[in-house]
Each structure stands twice: as structure tokens, then as C-alpha cells.
N, C-alpha and C positions, 0 to 999 in steps of 0.2 A: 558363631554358634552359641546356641545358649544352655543357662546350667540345668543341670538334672537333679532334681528335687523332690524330694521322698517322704510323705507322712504314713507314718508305722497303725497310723488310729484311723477311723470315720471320727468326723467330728461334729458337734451335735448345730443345729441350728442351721444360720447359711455359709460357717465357717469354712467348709472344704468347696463353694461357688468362689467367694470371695478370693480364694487363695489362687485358684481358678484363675479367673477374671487377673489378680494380682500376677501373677507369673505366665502371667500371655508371652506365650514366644520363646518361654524355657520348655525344657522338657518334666513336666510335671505332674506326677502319679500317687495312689495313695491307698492303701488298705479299706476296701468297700467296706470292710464291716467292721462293726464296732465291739469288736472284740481280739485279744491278744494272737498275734502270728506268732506259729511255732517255731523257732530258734533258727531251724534251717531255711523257713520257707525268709523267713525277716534278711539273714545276710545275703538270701538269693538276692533279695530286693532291694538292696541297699550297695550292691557292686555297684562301681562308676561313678555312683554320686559325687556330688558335688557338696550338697547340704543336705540334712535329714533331719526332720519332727519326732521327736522321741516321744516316748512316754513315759510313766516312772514303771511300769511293768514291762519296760524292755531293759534288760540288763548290755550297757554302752562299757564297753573290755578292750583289752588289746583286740583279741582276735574280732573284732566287730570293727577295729580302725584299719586293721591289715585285710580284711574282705573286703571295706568299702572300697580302698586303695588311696593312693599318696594325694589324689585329685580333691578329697574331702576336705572341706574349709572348716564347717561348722556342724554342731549338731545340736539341736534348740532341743531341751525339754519343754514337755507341755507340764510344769508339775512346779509346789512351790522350792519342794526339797534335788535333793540329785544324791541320794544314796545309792542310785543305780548306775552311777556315772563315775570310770575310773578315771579321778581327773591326773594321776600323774601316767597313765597310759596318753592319755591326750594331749597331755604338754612333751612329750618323745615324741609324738607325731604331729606336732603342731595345728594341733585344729581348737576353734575354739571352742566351748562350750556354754551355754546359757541356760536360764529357766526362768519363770514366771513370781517370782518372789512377791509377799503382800498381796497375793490378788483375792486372797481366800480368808484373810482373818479373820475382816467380820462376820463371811459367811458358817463360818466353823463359829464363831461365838453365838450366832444367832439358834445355830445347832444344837451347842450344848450347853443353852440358858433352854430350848424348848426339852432337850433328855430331862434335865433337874427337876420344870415345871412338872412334866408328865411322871415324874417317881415322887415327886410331891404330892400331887393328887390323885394318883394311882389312874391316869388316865388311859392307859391300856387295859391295866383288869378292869375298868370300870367300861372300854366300848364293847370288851372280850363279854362282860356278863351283860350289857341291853343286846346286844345280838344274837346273844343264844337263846333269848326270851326268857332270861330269868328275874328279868324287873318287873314286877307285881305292883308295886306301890312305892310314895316317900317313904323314907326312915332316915333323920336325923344323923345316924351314927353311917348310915350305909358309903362304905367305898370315901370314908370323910376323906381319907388323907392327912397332911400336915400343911401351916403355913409358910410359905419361903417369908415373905413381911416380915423383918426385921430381927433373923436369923444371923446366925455366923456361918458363910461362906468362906472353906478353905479353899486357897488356888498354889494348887504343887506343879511347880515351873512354871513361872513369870516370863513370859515370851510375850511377842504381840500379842496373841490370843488369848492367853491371860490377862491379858491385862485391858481385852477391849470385852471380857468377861465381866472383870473389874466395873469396869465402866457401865454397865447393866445392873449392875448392884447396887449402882446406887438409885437407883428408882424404887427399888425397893426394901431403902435403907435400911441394908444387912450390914453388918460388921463385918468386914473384908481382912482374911489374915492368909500369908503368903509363903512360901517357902522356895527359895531357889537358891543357885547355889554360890550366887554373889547377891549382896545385898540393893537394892534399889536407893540411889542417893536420896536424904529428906527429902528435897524441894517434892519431888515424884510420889513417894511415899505421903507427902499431905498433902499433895493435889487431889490425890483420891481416898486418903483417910485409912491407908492400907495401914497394916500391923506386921512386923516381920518378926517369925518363929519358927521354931526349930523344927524337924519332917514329926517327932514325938508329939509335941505339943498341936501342931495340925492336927494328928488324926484324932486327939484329944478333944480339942475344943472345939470341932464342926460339927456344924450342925448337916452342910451339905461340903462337898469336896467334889472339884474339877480338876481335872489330870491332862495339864499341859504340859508333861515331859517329855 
């Protein structure tokens, strides 16, 4: 007989064929739409299981291991963190738990190096007023912005993502200064030119600050 296996999401792309296709011959089901099931309908659907696809907007508790019942092995999050996941409820029940760790770093830097660019050059008020047809003509001064080139970028908490923020900085030879809450060893710190200071002096001397805490 084979296992029963439960994703809480629709998932984007051909992820929920594949899994399909993957678990031929379990019994294998999944939340059509892609959006959060309400509490009650979620533990309907999660009795019996064997394994179950989490997400970070499912809250994973005792009472979510005692509905599944004692048959549940694992419960995968789809998410980098697991703030929603009781892990010492999990280890009483022995099941294991996982999640998707690093899959999102650079995507999240690449994210918020484009927030900074766009509040640098005011590029939302700037499509907000060619769309409403209030662009008449050049003017020099109009919607200037400022330049990121060669600025001081603050980064408050140095995590991956901070640090592959870092890493985009130096293209455009900003002076990178850091704040966390243990210090980065040398070697690290002049592989990228960083400067470590105090949370005061951060909000002091930036020019822009990124909030990876």
C-alpha cells in the first residue's frame, strides 16, 4: 500500500505534475488553489497522512501532529525559515521536519538592490507622473533622484542576504559598513572591504541602509 501525501499550496509552474508523476502509486493530493486553507478545512486534510508539504502560512503545532495521527513521518516546508513549525512538538512525536534553506538569497538581494535603485531615482513617482500625463518636457532637475556610485551603504544584519547584498556593492564601489550582532572574522570582512559599526553609527553614516534582520 502506498503513502498518503498532502500539499497544503497549488504550486506555481509544473511543480504539482511533477510531484504527480513523482508519487505514482501513493496516494497523492493537494490544495487546488493557491491560496491559504482555513485551519479546519487544512487538519481535515492532513488526517492519515503519512507526509505533508507545508507552507510558512500554515501554522505546524501539537494539535496539527495529533490530527495527522502517529502514521506522519515528515512534514517538508516549502519556505527558507520554519518559524511556523513547533519543532519541539515534533520531536514528542517524532516526525521529521525540513525546509528549503539558501534557495532565496540571491533572489531576495537581487530584490532589495532593485527597492534601493528605485528610492534612489524616485522611480515610482517618476512612472506614477509619465502616466498621468504630467510630462510636458525635459528639465534637468526633474524627478533627478540621487546617486547610489560610490555612496555608503549600511547592511543591519549580516546573514546570507546581506552579505550577497554586499556583494552588489561592490559594482558600484560604495563603501559597505555592517552591523550584526557578532562580528564577521578579518579575512571576510576584507574579502569585501566591509567596515564593522555600531547600530548608532549605521544610521549615522548611510547613505542607504538594508534591513536584513
Amino acid at each position: 500500500m502506498g503513502l498518503k501525501i498532502y500539499a497544503t499550496r497549488h504550486m506555481p509552474g509544473t511543480i504539482m505534475q511533477d510531484m504527480e508523476a513523482r508519487f505514482a502509486g501513493h496516494d497523492f493530493s493537494f490544495n487546488p488553489k493557491d491560496e491559504r486553507l482555513p485551519r479546519e478545512q487544512l487538519l481535515e486534510n492532513i488526517r492519515g497522512c503519512d507526509a505533508v508539504m507545508s507552507m510558512m502560512t500554515d501554522t505546524v503545532d501539537a494539535e496539527f501532529f495529533e490530527v495527522a495521527g502517529p502514521q506522519l513521518q515528515v512534514v517538508s516546508n516549502f519556505a527558507v525559515g520554519f518559524d511556523n513549525m513547533d519543532l519541539e512538538a515534533a520531536t514528542h512525536h517524532g516526525v521529521y521536519l525540513t525546509n528549503t534553506p539558501d534557495v532565496l538569497t540571491e533572489t531576495t538581494a537581487d530584490t532589495a538592490w532593485a527597492l534601493l535603485m528605485a528610492a534612489a531615482r524616485r522611480l515610482g513617482e517618476a512612472e506614477r507622473y509619465l502616466r498621468s500625463g504630467q510630462w510636458q518636457q525635459f528639465s534637468p532637475a526633474l524627478l533627478l533622484g540621487v546617486d547610489v556610485w560610490g555612496k555608503t551603504l549600511g547592511i543591519f544584519g549580516y546573514g546570507r542576504i546581506g552579505a550577497a547584498v554586499a556583494r552588489r556593492a561592490q559594482a558600484f564601489k560604495m563603501r559597505v559598513i555592517y552591523h550584526k550582532r557578532d562580528r564577521l572574522p578579518e579575512a571576510e570582512e576584507n574579502a569585501l572591504g566591509l567596515h564593522y559599526v555600531d547600530k548608532a553609527t549605521l544610521l549615522r553614516d548611510s547613505d542607504f541602509i538594508s534591513l536584513h534582520c
